[in-house]
N, C-alpha and C positions, 0 to 999 in steps of 0.2 A: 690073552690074544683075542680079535675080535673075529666076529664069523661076519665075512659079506656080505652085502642084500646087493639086491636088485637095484634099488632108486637110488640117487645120488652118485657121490663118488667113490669110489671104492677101489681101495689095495688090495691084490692079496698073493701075499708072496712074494714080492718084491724085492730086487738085490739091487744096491747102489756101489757104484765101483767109481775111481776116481784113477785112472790109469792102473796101475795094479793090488791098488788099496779098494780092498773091502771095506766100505762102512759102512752099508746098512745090511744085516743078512734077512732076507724072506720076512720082512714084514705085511703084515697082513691087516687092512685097517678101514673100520667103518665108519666114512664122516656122515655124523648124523644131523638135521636140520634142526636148528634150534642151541647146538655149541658151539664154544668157542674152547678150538685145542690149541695147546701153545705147544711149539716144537723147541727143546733146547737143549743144550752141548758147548762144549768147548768150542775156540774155534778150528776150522778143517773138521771136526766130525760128521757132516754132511749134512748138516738144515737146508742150506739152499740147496743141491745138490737135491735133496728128496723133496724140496719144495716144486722146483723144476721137473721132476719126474713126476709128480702127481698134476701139474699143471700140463702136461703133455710135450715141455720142451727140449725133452729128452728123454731117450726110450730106458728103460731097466736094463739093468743085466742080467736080470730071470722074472719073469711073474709078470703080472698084469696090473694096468689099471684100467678102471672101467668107469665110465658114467649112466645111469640110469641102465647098466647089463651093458651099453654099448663099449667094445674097446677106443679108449681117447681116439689112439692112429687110426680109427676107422673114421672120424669124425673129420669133416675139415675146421681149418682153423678158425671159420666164422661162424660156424656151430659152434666150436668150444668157446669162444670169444661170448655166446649169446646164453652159455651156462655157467661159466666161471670168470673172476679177473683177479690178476696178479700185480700185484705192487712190487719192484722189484725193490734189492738192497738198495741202488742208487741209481741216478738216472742221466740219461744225458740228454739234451735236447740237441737235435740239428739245429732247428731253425725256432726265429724268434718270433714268440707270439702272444698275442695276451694270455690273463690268466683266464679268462671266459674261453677265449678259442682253445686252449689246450683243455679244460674239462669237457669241450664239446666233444674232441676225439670219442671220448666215453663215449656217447650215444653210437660211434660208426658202425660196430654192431652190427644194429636194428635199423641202418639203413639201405634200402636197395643199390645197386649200382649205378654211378654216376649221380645218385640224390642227393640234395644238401639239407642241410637241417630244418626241421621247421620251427616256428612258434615254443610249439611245444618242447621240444627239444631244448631251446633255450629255457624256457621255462624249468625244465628238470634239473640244466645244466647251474642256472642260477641258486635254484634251491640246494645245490648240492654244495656249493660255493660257503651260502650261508650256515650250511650244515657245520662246515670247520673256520668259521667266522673270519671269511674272506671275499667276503660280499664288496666291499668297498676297494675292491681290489682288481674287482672283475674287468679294467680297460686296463692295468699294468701290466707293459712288457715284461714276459718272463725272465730277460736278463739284468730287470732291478731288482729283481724280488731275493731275498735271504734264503740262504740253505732251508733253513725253519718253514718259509711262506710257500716256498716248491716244493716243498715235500707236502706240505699242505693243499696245493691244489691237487698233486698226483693224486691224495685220499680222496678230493671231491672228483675226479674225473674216474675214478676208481667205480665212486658211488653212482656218479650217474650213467654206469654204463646197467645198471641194475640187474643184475646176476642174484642165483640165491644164492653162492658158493664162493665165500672171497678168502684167497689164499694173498698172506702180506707178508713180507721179508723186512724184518728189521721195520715195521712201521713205526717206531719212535725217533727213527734216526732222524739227526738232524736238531730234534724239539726240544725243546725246555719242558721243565717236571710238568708245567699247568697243560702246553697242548699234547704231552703225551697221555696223561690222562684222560683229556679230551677225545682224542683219536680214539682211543681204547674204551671208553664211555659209549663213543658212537658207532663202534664193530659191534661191543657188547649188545647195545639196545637193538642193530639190526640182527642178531643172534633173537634177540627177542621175539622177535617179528619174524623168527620163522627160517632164515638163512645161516649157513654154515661156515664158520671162519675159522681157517687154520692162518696159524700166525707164528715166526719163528722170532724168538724173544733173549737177549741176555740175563733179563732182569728177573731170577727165579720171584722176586715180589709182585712184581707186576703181575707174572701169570698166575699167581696165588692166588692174586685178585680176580683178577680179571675173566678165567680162565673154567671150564668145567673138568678139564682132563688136560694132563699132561704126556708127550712125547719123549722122551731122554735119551739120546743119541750118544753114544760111547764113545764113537768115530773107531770100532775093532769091529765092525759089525752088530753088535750088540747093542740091545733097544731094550725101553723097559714105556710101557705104555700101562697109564692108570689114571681114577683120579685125581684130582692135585692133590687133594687132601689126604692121599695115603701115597701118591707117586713123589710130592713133595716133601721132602723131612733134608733134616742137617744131615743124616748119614747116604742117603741118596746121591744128595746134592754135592759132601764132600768127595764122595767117588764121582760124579758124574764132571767136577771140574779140578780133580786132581789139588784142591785146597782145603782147609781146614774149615768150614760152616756152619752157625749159631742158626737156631729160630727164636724170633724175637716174639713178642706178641704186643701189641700196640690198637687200642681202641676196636677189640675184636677183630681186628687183620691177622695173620702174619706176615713177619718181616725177615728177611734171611739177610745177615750180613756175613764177612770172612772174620774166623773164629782172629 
């Protein structure tokens, strides 16, 4: 279990309830700058649910969280907006807009009241675009673009809202194996550079990879947090998803398939 600090975001004690289901009990958890933790469970064991309570969109049913010492609910939402951003599972758009103008949202942020964007702004906005190789994309309305391509600019508007602290739900959804790699390529290298990203994942491979520490959410309350490398194994994995699990080994990866 991990011991709280001060900086960053921080659990500690934590209880996740879903009407009178217990899933998480008193977790307690240090996101440290520079990982990427992968959150994973069956489905209903509460990843979104504890993803949403560490993002501030829902309070606990015991314990706290905190950023930098401060409690989230102390914070208003454009403080937290200006230290963390959330990708959700799925998204809907009201209204239809390019794919430039919806990564712009990302900066709102860091803009003062009634301000519009500047120069610069686009400038972030563009770059961020090209980050998930959607540059050439930047004047299509959002209601031509593929499941795949929206879930793609969400990641670039994601990025240029520039937070160190990026919490993402299901960020593969939607992608073919090449941009989820991609996506996950480009959370990991910003993990490099110093930012924090919790990520809730199916794919115990993917977070093999990709991933410095795992989460494992039982959905009975029951949590087992470590790193992959000893949090991941077939006996884990076959209790954490109620099926039978092989680890594979492939070009110095592992690979976890159902026995």
């Amino acid at each position: 279990m991990s011991t709280p600090v001060a900086g960053g975001l921080n659990a500690r004690g934590i209880t996740v309830r879903a009407g009178t289901r217990e899933l998480v009990r008193e977790l307690s958890l240090t996101l440290l700058p520079g990982e990427v933790l992968a959150i994973l469970g069956r489905n209903g064991s509460g990843k979104t649910l504890t993803l949403h309570t560490l993002a501030g969109l829902r309070r606990a049913a015991a314990g706290e969280v905190t950023f930098d010492g401060t409690p989230l609910g102390a914070l208003t939402r454009r403080a937290v907006a200006q230290r963390l951003a959330l990708l959700p599972q799925d998204l809907e758009d009201a209204f239809v807009t390019t794919a430039l103008e919806t990564v712009l949202i990302g900066r709102h942020p860091h803009l003062a009241l009634w301000q519009w964007e500047t120069a610069e702004d686009e400038r972030i906005a563009r770059r961020a675009l090209a980050a998930v190789e959607m540059s050439e994309f930047a004047q299509r309305r959002s209601d031509t673009l593929s499941g795949g391509e929206q879930r793609r600019v969400a990641v670039a508007a994601l990025i240029a809202q520039q937070v160190k602290t990026y919490l993402l739900d299901e960020p593969t959804n939607h992608l073919d194996p090449h941009h989820q790699l991609a996506v996950l390529t480009l959370f990991r290298d910003l993990a490099g550079e110093g930012s924090t990203v919790v990520t809730t994942l199916h794919d115990p491979t993917l977070a093999a990879r990709f991933a410095d520490r795992a989460l494992l959410l039982f959905g009975d309350g029951r949590w087992h947090l470590g790193p992959v490398r000893t949090a991941l194994t077939a006996a884990t994995l076959s209790e954490l998803y109620l099926a039978p699990m092989i680890e594979l080994g492939q070009d110095g990866r592992r690979v976890f398939v159902t026995a």
